[in-house]
PALO-448967 format. One record per residue (C-alpha): residue in three letters; y, z, x. Coordinates in steps of 0.001 Angstrom, whole numbers, plus 500000, padded with zeros to 6 digits. Example, Ala and Ser with C-alpha at 12.3 -4.5 7.8 and 13.67 -1.06 7.14 Angstrom:
// residues 2
ALA495500507800512300/SER498940507140513670/
This chain:
// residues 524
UNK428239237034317611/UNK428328238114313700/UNK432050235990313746/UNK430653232926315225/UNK427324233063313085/UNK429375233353309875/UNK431962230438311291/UNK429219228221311631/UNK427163229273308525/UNK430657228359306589/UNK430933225264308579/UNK427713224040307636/UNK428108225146303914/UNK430864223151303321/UNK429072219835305040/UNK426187220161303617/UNK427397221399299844/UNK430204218424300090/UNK430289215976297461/UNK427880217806295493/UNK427946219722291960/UNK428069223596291040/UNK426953225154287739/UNK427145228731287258/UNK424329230271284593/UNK424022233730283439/UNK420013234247283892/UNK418072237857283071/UNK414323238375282625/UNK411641240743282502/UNK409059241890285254/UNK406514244200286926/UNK407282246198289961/UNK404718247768292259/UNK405323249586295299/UNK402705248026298292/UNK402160251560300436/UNK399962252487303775/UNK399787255795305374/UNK397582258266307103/UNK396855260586304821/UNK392641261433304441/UNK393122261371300152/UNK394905258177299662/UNK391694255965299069/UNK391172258617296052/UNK394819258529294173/UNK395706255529295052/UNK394611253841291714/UNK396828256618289991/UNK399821254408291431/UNK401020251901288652/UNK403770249747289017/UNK407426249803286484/UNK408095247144283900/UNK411781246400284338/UNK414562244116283755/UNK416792241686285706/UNK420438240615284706/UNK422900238896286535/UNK424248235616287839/UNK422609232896289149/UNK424812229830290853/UNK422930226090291327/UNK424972224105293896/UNK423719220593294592/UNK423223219471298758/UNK424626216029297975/UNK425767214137294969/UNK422671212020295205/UNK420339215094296646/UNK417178216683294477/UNK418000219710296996/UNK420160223015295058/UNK420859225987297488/UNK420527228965294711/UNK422620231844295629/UNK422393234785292539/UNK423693238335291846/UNK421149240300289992/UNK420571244017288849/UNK417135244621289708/UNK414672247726287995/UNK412065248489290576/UNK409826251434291548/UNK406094253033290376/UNK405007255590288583/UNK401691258367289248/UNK399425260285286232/UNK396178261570287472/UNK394280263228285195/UNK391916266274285516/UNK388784267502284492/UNK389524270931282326/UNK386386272508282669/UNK386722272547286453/UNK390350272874286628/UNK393325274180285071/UNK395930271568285473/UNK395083268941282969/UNK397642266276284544/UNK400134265552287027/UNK402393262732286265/UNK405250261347287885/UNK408080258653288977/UNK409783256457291639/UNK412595254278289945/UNK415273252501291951/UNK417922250028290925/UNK419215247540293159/UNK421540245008293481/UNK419594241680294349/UNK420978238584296279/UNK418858235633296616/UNK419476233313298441/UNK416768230269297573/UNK416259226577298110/UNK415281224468295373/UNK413740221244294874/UNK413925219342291675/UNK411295216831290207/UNK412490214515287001/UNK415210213461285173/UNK415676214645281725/UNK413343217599282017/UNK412478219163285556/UNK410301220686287138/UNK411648223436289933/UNK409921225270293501/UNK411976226769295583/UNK411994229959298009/UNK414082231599300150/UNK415070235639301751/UNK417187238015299681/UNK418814240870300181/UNK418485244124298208/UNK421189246463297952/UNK420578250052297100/UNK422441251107293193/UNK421127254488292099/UNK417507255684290841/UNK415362259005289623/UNK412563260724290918/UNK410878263060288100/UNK407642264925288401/UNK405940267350286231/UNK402709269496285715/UNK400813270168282888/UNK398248272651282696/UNK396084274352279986/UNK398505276745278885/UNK401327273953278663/UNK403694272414281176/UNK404234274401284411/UNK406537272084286530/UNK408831269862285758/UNK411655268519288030/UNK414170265927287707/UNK416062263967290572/UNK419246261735289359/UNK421199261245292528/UNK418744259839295164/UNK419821260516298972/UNK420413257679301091/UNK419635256867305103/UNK417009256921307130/UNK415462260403307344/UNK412852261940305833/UNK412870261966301989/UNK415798259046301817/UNK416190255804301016/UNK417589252428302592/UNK420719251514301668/UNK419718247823302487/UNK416503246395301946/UNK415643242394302708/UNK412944239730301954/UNK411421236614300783/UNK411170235563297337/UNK409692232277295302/UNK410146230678291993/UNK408573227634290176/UNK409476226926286907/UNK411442224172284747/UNK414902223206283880/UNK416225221369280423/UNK419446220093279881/UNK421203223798280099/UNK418319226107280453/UNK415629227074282926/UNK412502228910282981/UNK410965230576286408/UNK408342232542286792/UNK409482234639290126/UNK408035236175293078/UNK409162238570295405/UNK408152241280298657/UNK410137243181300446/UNK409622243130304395/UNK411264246402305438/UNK410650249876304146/UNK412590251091301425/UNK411925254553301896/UNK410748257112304083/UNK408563259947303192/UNK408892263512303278/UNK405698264876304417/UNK403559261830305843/UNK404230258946307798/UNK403688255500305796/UNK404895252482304749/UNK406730251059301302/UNK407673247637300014/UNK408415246553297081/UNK406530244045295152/UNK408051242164291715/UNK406332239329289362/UNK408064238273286704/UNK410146235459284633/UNK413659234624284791/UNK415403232865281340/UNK418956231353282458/UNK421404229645280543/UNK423933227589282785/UNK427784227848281486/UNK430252225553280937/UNK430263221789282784/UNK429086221223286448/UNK431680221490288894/UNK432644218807291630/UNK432794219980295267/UNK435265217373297048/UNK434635217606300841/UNK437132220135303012/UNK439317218800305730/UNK438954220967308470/UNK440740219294311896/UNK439572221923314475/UNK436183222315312987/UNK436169226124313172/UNK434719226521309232/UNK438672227737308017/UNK439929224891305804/UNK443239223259306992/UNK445064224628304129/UNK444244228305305222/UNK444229227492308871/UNK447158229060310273/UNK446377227009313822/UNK445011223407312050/UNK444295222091316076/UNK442926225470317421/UNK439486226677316263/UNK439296230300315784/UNK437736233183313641/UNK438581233447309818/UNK439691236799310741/UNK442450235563312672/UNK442875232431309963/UNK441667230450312156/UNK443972230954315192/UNK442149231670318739/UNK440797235600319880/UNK440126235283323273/UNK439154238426323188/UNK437269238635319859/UNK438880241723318553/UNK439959240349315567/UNK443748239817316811/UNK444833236173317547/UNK446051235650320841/UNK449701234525319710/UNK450041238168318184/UNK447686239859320967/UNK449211241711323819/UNK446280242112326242/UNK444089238959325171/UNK441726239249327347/UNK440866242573326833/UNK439799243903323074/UNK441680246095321556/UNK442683247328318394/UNK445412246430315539/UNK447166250066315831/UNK447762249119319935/UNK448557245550318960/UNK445154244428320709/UNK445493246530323799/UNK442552249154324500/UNK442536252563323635/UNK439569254523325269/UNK440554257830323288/UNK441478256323319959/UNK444647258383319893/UNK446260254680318484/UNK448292255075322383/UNK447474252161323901/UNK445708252932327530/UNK448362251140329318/UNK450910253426328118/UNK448904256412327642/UNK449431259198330116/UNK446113260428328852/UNK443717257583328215/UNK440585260100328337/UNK442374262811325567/UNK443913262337322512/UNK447601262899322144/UNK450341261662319637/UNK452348259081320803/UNK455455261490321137/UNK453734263033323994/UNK453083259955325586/UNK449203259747324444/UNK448446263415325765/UNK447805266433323689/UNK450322268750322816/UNK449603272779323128/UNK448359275026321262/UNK449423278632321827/UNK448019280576318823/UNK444687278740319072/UNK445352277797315068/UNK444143273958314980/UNK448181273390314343/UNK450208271865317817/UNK453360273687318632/UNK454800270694318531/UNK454445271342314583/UNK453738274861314644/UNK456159276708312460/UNK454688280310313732/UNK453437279023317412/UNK452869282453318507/UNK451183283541315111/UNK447735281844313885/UNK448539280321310708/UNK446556277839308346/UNK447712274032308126/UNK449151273945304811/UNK451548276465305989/UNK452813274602308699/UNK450568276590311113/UNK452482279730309919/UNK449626282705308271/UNK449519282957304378/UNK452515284677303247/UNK452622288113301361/UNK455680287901299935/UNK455739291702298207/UNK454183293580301505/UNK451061294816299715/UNK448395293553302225/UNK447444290877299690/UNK448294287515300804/UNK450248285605297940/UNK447235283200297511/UNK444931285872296525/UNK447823287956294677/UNK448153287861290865/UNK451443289965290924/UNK452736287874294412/UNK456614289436293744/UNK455267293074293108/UNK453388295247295467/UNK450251296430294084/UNK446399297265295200/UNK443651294977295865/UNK441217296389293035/UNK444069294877290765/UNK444472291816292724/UNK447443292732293919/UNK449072293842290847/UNK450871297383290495/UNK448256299769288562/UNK448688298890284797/UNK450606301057282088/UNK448364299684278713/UNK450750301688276466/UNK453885301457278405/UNK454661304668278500/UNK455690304734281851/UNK452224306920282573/UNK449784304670284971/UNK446723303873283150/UNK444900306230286337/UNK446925308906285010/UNK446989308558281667/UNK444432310116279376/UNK445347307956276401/UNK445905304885278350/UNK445916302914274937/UNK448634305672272991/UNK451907305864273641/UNK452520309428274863/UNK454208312117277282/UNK454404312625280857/UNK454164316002280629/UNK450771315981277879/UNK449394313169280677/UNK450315309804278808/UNK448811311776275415/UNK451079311801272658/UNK451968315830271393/UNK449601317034268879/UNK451488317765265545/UNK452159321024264605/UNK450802320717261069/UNK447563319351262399/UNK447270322382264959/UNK447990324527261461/UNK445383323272259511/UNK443138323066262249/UNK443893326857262981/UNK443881327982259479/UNK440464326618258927/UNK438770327869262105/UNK439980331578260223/UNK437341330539257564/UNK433959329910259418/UNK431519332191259004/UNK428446333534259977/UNK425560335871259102/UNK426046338789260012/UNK425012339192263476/UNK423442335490263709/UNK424910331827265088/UNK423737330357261021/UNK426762329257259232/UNK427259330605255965/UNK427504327985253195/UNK431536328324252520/UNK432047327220255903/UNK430659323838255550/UNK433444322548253795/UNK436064324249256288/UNK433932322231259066/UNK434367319186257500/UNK437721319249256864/UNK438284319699260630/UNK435488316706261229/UNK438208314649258736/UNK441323315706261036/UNK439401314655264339/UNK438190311250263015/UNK441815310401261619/UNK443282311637265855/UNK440221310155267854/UNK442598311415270716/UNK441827315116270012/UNK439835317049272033/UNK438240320336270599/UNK437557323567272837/UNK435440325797270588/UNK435740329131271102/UNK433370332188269787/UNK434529336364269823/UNK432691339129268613/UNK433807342882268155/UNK433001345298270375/UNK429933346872268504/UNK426365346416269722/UNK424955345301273432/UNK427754343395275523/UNK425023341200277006/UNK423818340051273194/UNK427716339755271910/UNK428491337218274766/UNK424965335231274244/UNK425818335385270244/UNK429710334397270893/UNK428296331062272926/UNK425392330543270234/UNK428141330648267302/UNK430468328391269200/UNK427687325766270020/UNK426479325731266474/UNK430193324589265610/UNK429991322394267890/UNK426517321032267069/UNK427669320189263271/UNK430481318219264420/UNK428370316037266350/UNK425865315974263371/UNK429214314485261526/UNK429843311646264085/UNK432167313695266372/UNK431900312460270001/UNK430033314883272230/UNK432471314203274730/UNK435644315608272812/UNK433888319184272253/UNK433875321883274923/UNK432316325406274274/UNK433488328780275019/UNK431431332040274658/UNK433896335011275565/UNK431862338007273410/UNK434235341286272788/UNK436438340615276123/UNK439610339009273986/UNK439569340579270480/UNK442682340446268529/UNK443274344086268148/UNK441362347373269280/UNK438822347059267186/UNK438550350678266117/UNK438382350433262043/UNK435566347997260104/UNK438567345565259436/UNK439923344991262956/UNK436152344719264456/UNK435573341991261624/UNK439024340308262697/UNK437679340003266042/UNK434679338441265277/UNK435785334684265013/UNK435534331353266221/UNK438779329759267213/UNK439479325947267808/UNK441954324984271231/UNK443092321546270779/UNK444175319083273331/UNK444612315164274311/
């Protein structure tokens, strides 16, 4: 039915718009849009006043094509880009609320075509009515909302990419209705003040069930271009709307689809090229039927109720491994695989468990927490960076990835722990120490990878319970100025060990006093 309508609404275009003129103007205007709505909802007699309507523009194309050289009849087809919509504020009373307003907009762009009759009074100057149905096509829009309250604005959303349909919350792509003009025309220009309502809903609502049309007044200012054209009448033999020099069958009528040639069967395919004309069919099956769209046409197709490549005579092909990929291109039939893989799985080239696709390091085995890369060596110094203690120094396997402590660091280091003193019998530094302390603090900060087990002894004289609390208390107190110095806690250990390692046996005043010390154990 659509074929036929449009064959004979072409058919009757060209005799009526024969022998007559077309002029072409580019026309634009401003205008007010409202938004006519009903609906069920108890409050609407109270907010609907908050509803005003959008001032927008029109721009497009307007054509003026004459019935009849002689006629004061124009059929006005046009292209326009239409603004339409509404917008809501309500405002609220403070002292009894604390939302001071709630504001917010409906704005939709379309794509207008008019299609309106005119009639034309006068000569020189004339004066123009006309009317006719249009049809509204949907272009983009916004929906924006927001809340202000007392303490400033609490909501505020912002919708650019309007959904489209029928359902709740959408709108229509297409939209339809009437529309009037009156105006006048001078030599190249016209004036029209314009009219327009929609018949059909533009939009349905979320949360209530209504209606909404659009509604536009406005003015239109065109300009027509260039010189009216002549419209010389179209031969058309058969009288099927196709003129004869794009009729492929000049004596036949038929569908434009077919150019013209005969479709029995209306599917689009003319009969000379159609192997089941009676029947419709598609192009892929040369006009035959094909119930399962598997492009097999039935009459061929083994299985006319299932899909199935052509190869298998129209009926599906197995399926062993359940993968979504046919044996019949299955590289791994007996495997699940993925498509892009030719049905085969994911392929883990280095045997880690991590599938290449996932795997940073896909030619070396490695462990997931790297992504599939071997653990990392920072320093390269063939010591894992799990193993390493100085993952970012060079160093030796047998120090754990540390490099070896010099031996003139260890020197000084030991030559100055033989200078710390204490009071006697106390954990209180005496002041000569201080400056043995900090030359140690200057040899840590200089090997940041030096670690620092502080150890305290004292001689055998007095209590052996006090000596090994004293012992601890003298090597904590070392340890406490270092940190005092910017020394990481986490380098310094502490080691009270009281008389049980003195250096000698203690029995004369100088051996006891060599055995009360603090030594200084260093490691990576």
């Amino acid at each position: 039915m659509k074929k036929i309508g449009l064959s004979l609404l072409l058919v009757l275009g060209i005799s009526i718009f024969s022998r007559g003129q077309l002029r072409i103007a580019l026309a634009g205007g401003g205008h007010q849009s409202t938004v006519i709505e009903t609906n069920n909802q108890p409050s609407w007699n109270d907010i609907k006043d908050n509803y005003k309507g959008r001032t927008g523009i029109h721009l497009g194309f307007v054509a003026d094509l004459q019935f009849g050289m002689n006629s004061n009849f124009y059929f006005q087809p046009g292209v326009l880009y239409y603004n339409k919509g509404r917008k809501f504020d309500q405002q609220f009373d403070p002292a009894s609320s604390t939302i001071i307003s709630q504001k917010s907009t409906q704005y939709i762009n379309y794509i207008d075509v008019p299609l309106n009759i005119v009639r034309k009074f006068g000569k020189k100057t004339k004066f123009l009515v006309g009317a006719g149905p249009y049809a509204s096509f949907f272009f983009n829009g916004e929906e924006t909302s927001q809340t202000i309250t007392q303490t400033g604005v609490s909501q505020s959303d912002e919708n650019n990419d309007l959904p489209v349909g029928k359902k709740p919350g959408q709108y229509e792509v297409l939209n339809f209705g009437v529309n009037g003009l009156i105006g006048v025309e001078f030599g190249r220009v016209f004036l029209t003040a314009n009219y327009s309502r929609g018949l059909n809903d533009f939009y349905t609502a979320k949360d209530y069930e209504g209606t909404f049309k659009h509604q536009v007044i406005g003015f239109t200012l065109g300009v027509f271009l260039g010189k009216p054209v002549a419209i010389e009448k179209v031969k058309d033999k058969d009288r099927d709307g196709i003129p004869d020099d794009r009729d492929s069958c000049k004596i036949e009528a038929g569908p434009a689809i077919t150019n013209g040639c005969p479709d029995a069967d209306s599917d689009g395919i003319a009969d000379t090229k159609d192997e089941c004309p009676t029947e419709p069919g598609t192009l892929a099956t040369k006009g035959c039927p094909d119930k399962d769209g598997d492009a097999v046409a039935d009459k061929d197709d083994k299985c006319p109720d299932v899909k199935g490549p052509q190869s298998n005579n129209g009926c599906p092909v197995a399926d062993k491994d359940s993968d979504g990929v046919t044996d019949d291109i299955d590289r791994c039939p007996d495997v699940a695989g993925v498509s892009r893989y030719n049905g085969c799985p994911v392929p883990d080239t280095d045997k880690d468990g991590i599938n290449d696709e996932n795997d940073k390091c896909p030619t070396q085995a490695g462990l997931t927490k790297y992504n599939g890369c071997p653990i990392p060596d920072t320093d390269s110094d063939g010591i894992n960076d799990e193993e390493d203690k100085c993952p970012a120094e060079k160093g030796l396997k047998e120090n754990n990835g540390c490099p070896e402590i010099k031996k003139d660091i260890i020197d000084k280091v030991n030559f100055a722990a033989q200078r710390i003193q204490f009071e006697h019998a106390k954990a209180d530094l005496l002041p000569e120490s201080i400056k043995v302390l900090d030359d140690i603090v200057k040899i840590l900060k200089e090997n940041t990878s030096i670690n620092v087990l502080i150890e305290g002894h004292t001689s055998n004289d007095g209590i052996y319970a006090a000596n090994m609390i004293l012992s601890e208390n003298r090597a904590n107190r070392v340890k406490s100025y270092f940190e005092s110095k910017g020394i990481e806690a986490s380098r310094l250990t502490t080691k009270g060990y009281g008389p049980n390692q003195p250096l000698n046996t203690g029995k004369s005043a100088a051996a006891k006093s060599q055995n009360r010390r603090v030594e200084l154990k260093l490691s990576n």
